[in-house]
C-alpha positions in Angstrom: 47.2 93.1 92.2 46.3 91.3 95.6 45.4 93.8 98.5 47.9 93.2 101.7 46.6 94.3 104.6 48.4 97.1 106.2 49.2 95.1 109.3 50.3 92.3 107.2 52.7 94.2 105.4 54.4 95.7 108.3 54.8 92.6 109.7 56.7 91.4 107.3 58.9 94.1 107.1 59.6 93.9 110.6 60.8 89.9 110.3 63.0 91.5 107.7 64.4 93.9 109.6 65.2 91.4 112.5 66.9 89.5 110.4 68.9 91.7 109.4 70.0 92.9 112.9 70.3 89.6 114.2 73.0 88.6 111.2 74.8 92.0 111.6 74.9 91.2 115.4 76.3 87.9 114.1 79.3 89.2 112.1 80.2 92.0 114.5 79.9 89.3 117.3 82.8 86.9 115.2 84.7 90.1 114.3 85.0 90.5 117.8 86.2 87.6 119.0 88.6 87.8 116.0 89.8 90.8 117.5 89.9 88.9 121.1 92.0 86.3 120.0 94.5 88.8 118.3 94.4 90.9 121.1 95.0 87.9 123.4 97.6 87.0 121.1 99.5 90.9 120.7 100.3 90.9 124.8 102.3 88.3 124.4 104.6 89.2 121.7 104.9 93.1 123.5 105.9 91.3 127.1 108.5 89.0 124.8 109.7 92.4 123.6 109.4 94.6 126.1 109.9 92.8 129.6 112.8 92.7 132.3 115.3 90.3 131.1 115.6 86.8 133.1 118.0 84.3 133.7 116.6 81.6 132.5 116.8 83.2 128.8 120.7 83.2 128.8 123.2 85.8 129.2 122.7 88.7 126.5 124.9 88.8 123.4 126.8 91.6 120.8 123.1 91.6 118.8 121.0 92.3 122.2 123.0 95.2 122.7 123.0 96.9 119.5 119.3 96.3 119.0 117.9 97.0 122.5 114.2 97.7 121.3 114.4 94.4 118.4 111.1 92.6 118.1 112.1 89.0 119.0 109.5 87.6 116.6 111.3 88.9 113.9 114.7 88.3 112.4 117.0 91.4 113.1 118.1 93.4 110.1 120.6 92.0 107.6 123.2 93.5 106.5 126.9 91.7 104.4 129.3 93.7 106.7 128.2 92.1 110.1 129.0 88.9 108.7 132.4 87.4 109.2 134.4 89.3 106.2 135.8 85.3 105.1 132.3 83.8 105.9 130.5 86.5 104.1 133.3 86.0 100.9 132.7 82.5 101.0 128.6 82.6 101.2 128.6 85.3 98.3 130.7 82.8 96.3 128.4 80.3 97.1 125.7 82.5 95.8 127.0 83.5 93.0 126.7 80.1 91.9 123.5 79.4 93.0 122.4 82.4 91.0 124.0 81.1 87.7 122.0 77.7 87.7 118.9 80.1 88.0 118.2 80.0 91.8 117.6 83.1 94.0 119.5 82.8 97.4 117.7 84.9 100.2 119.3 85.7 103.5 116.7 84.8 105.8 118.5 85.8 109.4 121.9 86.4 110.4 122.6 87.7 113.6 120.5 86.5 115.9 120.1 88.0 119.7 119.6 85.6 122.6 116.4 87.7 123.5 115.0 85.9 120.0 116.5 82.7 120.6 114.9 82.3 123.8 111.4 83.4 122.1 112.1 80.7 119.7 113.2 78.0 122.2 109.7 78.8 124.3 107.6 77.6 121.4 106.4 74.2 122.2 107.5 74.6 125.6 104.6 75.9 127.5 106.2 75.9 130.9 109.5 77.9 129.6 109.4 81.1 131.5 108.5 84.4 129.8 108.4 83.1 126.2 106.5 79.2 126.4 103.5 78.9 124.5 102.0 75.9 122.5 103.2 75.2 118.6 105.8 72.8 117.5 109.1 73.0 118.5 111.6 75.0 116.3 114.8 74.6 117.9 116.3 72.2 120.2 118.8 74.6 122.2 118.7 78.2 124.0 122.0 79.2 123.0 122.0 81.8 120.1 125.0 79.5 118.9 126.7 80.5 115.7 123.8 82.8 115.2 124.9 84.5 118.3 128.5 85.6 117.7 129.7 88.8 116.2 130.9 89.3 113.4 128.0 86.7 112.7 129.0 83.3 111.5 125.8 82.1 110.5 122.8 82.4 108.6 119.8 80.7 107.6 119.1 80.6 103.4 115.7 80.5 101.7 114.8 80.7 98.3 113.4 84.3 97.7 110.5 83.2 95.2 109.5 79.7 96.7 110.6 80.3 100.4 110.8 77.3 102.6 109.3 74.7 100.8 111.2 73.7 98.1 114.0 70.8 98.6 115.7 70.8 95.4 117.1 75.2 96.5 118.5 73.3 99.8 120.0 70.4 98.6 121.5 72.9 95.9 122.4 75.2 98.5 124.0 72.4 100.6 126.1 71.2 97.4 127.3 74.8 96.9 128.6 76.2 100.5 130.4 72.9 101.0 132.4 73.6 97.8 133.7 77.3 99.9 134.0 75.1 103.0 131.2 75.7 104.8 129.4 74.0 107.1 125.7 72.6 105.8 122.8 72.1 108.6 121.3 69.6 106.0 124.4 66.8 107.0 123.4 67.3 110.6 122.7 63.9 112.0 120.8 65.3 115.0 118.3 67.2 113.2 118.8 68.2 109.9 118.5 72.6 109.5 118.2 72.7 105.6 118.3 76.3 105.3 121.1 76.5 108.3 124.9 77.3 106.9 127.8 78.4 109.3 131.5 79.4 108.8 132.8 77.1 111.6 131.0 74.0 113.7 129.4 75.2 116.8 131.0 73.9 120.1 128.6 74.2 122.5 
């Protein structure tokens, strides 16, 4: 067996060992600025949640005042019996034959509070006060609209297994509220909401 000199040795061990620093300074250094950025990115959803209402968002609706403390981000709670009771009969219908040609309608969001409409309508919109930030564009107006009344009298569908992506569930879905008489997002001219269905044609 070669001899290594002493000094040798420990020389190499100490490269070693600096490597090994230097590359577990490297991965705490990019965990960190993963946390930065989500930390950068958490303020932002808290002051949509939390802060003092202003007038540019709208004027507050039924859904703002029964959930106060709602994350805007999120879609409030769904439940049948805040529906319309002759919107809700007619979507169930309309499910119940979705279901039989082997689809799986999903209630996405019902009621919708203006507090979440006017978090939606700032994305894309930088310069929209208390909720702009960069990203494409999801809605075109700052009324809750349909979404907004109460009883609601509109929802948004996905299918529960292949979510937002799959055409042939819309087009389905599209075929089977219009035989109950509702209203299909899909035939709007302006731009088409696939998932969209309402009870009655928004006015505003």
């Amino acid at each position: 067996m070669p001899f290594v000199p002493v000094a040798l040795a420990l020389a190499v061990v100490g490269v070693v060992l600096a490597r090994r620093r230097s590359s577990a300074n490297a991965d705490a250094a990019g965990s960190a600025r993963a946390a930065g950025a989500d930390a950068a990115a958490t303020p932002a959803v808290s002051a949509a949640a939390t802060s003092s209402w202003l007038p540019e968002w709208g004027t507050p609706n039924e859904w703002d005042r029964r959930y106060p403390s709602a994350d805007p981000t999120r879609p409030l709670p769904y439940t049948p019996t805040d529906l319309d009771p002759a919107f809700s009969a007619k979507l169930e219908a309309a499910f119940d034959e979705l279901r039989a040609k082997g689809w799986d309608p999903k209630v996405f969001e019902a009621g919708r509070s203006q507090r979440r409409q006017a978090w939606l309508y700032g994305q894309g919109r930088p310069e929209f006060p208390g909720t702009g930030r960069a990203g494409k564009q999801v809605t075109w107006i700052l009324s809750a609209s349909n979404h907004g009344t109460f009883p609601g009298e509109a929802v948004d569908v996905i299918s529960a297994s292949k979510g937002w992506s799959n055409m042939d569930f819309f087009y389905a879905l599209g075929e089977a509220v219009k035989k109950q008489g509702l209203n299909w997002g899909g035939d709007w001219k302006k731009a088409r909401d696939y998932p969209h269905v309402e009870f009655k044609p928004w006015k505003g």
